[in-house]
N, C-alpha and C positions, 0 to 999 in steps of 0.2 A: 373259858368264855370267849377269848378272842381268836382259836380255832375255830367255834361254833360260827361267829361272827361273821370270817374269815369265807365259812365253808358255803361256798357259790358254785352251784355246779357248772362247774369244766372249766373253772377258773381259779376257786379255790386253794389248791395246792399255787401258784403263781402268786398270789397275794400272800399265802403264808410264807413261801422263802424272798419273796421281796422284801414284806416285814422284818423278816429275819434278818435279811442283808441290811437295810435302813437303819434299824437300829442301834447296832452297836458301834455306826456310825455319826450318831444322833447323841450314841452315849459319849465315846470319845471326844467329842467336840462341847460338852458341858464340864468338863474335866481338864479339857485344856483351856477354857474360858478364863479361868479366874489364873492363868500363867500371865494373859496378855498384858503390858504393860500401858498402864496411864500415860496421856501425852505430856512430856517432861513441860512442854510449856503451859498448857493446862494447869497443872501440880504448881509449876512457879508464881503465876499470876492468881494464885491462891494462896500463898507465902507458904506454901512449903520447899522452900529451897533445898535441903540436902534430898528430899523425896527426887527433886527433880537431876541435882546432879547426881545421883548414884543410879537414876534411871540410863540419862545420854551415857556415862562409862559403860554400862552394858550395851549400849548399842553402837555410839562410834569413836568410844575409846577415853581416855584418861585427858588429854592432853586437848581434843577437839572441842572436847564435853564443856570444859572450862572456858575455851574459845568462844563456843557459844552461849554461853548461860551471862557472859564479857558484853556479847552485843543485845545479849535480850534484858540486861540489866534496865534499861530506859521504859520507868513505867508507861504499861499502853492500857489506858480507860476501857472499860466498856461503853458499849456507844448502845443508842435505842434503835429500836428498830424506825422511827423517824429518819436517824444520819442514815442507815442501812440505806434503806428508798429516796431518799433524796442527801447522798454526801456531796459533804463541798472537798473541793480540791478537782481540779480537770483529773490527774490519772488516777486518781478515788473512782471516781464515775467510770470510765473508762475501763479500769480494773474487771468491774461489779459488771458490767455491761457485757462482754467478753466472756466472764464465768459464768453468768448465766445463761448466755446464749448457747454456750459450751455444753454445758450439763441437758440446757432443754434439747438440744440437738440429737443429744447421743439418745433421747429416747423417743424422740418423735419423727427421726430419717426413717424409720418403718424397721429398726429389728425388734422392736417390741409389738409388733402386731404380727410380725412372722412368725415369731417365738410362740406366742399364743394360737395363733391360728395357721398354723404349720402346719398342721395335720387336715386341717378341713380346705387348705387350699391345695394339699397332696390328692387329698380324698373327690376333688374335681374330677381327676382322671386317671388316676388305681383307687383299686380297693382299702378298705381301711389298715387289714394290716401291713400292706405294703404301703402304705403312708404315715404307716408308725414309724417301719423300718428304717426308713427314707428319712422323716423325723431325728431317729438317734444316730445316725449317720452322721447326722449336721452338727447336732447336741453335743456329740464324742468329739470333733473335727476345731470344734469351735472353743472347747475348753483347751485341750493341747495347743492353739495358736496363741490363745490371753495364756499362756501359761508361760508361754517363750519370750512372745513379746515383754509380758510385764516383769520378771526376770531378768531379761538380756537386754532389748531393745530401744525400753524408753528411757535408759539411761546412756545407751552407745550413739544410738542415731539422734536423740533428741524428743521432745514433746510434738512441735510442728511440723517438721517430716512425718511423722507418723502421723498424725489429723488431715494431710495436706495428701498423702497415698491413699487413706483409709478412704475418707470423703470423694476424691475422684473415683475410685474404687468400685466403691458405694451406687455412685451415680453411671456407670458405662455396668455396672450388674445388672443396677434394674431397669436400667434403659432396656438393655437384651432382655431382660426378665418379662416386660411391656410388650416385645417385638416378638416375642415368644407366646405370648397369650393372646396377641393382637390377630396374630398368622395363624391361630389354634393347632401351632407345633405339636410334638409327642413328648410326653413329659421326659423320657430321657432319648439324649441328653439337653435338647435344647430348653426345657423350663428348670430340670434339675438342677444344671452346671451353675448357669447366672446366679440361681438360689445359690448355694452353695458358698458361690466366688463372693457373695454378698456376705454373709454370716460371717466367713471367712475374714476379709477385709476389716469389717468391722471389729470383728475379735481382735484385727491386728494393730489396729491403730484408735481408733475412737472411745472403744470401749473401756481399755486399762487407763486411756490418758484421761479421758473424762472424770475418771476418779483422782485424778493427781491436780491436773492441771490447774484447776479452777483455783483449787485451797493456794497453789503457788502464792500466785498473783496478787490476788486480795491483798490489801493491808491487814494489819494483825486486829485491829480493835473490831473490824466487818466482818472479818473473816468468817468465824461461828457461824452467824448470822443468813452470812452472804452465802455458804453454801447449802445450808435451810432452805432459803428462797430460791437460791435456784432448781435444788430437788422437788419444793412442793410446784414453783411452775411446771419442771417437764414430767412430773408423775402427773399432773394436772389433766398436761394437754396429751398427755402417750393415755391416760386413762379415756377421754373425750374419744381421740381417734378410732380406740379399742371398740368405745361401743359403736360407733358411727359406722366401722370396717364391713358386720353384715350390708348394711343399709346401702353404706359405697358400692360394696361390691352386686350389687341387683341392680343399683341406678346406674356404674359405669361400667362395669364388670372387672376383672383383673388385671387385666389390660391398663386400664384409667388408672386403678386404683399403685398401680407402684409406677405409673409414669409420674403420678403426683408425688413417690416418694423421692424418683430418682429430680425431681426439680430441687426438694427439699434439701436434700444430699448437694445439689451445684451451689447453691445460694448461701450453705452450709461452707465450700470449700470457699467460693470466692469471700464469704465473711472471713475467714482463717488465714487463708493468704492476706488480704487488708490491713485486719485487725489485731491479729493472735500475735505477738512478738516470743521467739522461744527462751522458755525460764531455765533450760540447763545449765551448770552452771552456777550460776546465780544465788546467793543465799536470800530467803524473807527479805532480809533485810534491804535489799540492791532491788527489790522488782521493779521501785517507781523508774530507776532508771533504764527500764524496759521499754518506756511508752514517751510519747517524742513530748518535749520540754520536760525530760524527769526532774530536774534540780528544783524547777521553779512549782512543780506540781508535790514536789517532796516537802518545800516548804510550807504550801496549803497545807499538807496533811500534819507538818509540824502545829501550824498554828491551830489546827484543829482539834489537838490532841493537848495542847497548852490550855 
């Protein structure tokens, strides 16, 4: 039945060893699912304590595990989403402010409407399948860089180096990217590269961090919460731009449309450089002294939590 299904002429055979190849990549990852471990603090702040220390020994050892199960002993409430949107304590606020910013960032500087519409902004100026081609170039290019980075890099150089390269990056790509569709260059290499060096970039630094970062920062009792809120704003507004990108692109052309992302990307870097202080380092527990008057913002967050 799903041969039948499958069977498109002159395409056909491609969907059925796609299929093929997909799947038992689709299988393998529902069989490693149930290996993945619960987060040990999760598990605690539900009192299953030995669940949670026999989780950290598998993960960083006998001796750490205890260490920190030592400082997460200090019950932390759950808070509503009330404290969420409006906490008290200055680097409560500050925290929350910073990770959300973070998160909307990484999906609304424009790699998620290139990712989507990768192919039809290829398809401007080659043919469709040389803009697939072109397409998995980037797609292949861009997994092996988050593969290094997140691996190697954002725990050797840091959180804010990386957000601080990625974001300038970011913004001198598609600036070129802009001067390139402005000038109506030839797509290689002067529209290709900039693409490219953008996806790239991005993969290098904003991308992996954006997933770490945020959860750092936060205090424990927002935390959940706080990165919820900032996932459903920047799926929100990366959803808005997605549909709006046709529209953009007829009322400014391509040109417009990634000069506007490459502004988004500078405003992004000078926010980071300002505000983002780096969490390496640093356990949960030390973030408030990240952010300037931590002691006195630590106590807020004591009394908040009394």
């Amino acid at each position: 039945v799903l041969n039948y299904a499958l069977d498109v002429p002159g395409y056909g055979w491609r969907y059925m060893v796609g299929f093929g190849a997909v799947a038992p990549m689709g299988t393998l990852l529902m069989l490693l699912l149930p290996q993945l471990l619960e987060s040990p603090r999760w598990t605690m702040l539900r009192g299953q304590l030995a669940q949670a220390e026999a989780d950290l020994r598998l993960l960083v050892g006998h001796d750490e595990a205890r260490e920190m199960l030592q400082e997460w002993g200090r019950p932390v409430p759950l808070c509503t989403w009330a404290e969420v949107l409006s906490p008290k304590g200055t680097w409560r606020r500050q925290s929350l402010r910073v990770a959300v910013f973070i998160m909307a960032l990484s999906l609304t500087g424009g790699i998620g409407t290139t990712t989507v519409y990768m192919g039809t902004i290829f398809a401007t100026d080659v043919n469709h399948r040389e803009a697939s081609k072109l397409t998995s170039i980037i797609g292949v290019l861009r997994i092996v860089v988050q593969a290094v980075s997140s691996f190697v890099l954002v725990d050797l150089w840091g959180r804010r180096p990386l957000m601080l390269v990625s974001l300038a990056g970011a913004t001198l790509a598609l600036g070129a990217t802009a001067i390139a569709y402005w000038a109506q260059a030839a797509m290689m290499p002067y529209k290709f590269l900039p693409l490219l060096a953008f996806n790239l970039v991005f993969s290098f630094g904003l991308g992996p961090v954006s997933s770490i970062y945020p959860a750092e920062i936060m205090p424990s009792d927002i935390r959940s919460k706080g990165v919820s809120l900032g996932s459903m704003v920047g799926r929100g507004l990366s959803g808005t731009i997605n549909i709006m990108f046709p529209v953009a692109m007829d009322a400014i052309g391509l040109a417009g449309v990634f000069a506007c992302f490459a502004a988004v990307n500078s405003v992004g870097f000078a926010f980071v450089f300002l505000c983002a202080p780096e969490s390496k380092g640093h356990s949960l527990e030390e973030m408030h002294a990240l952010f300037p008057s931590g002691e006195e913002q630590q106590e807020d967050g004591d009394k908040h939590n009394a």
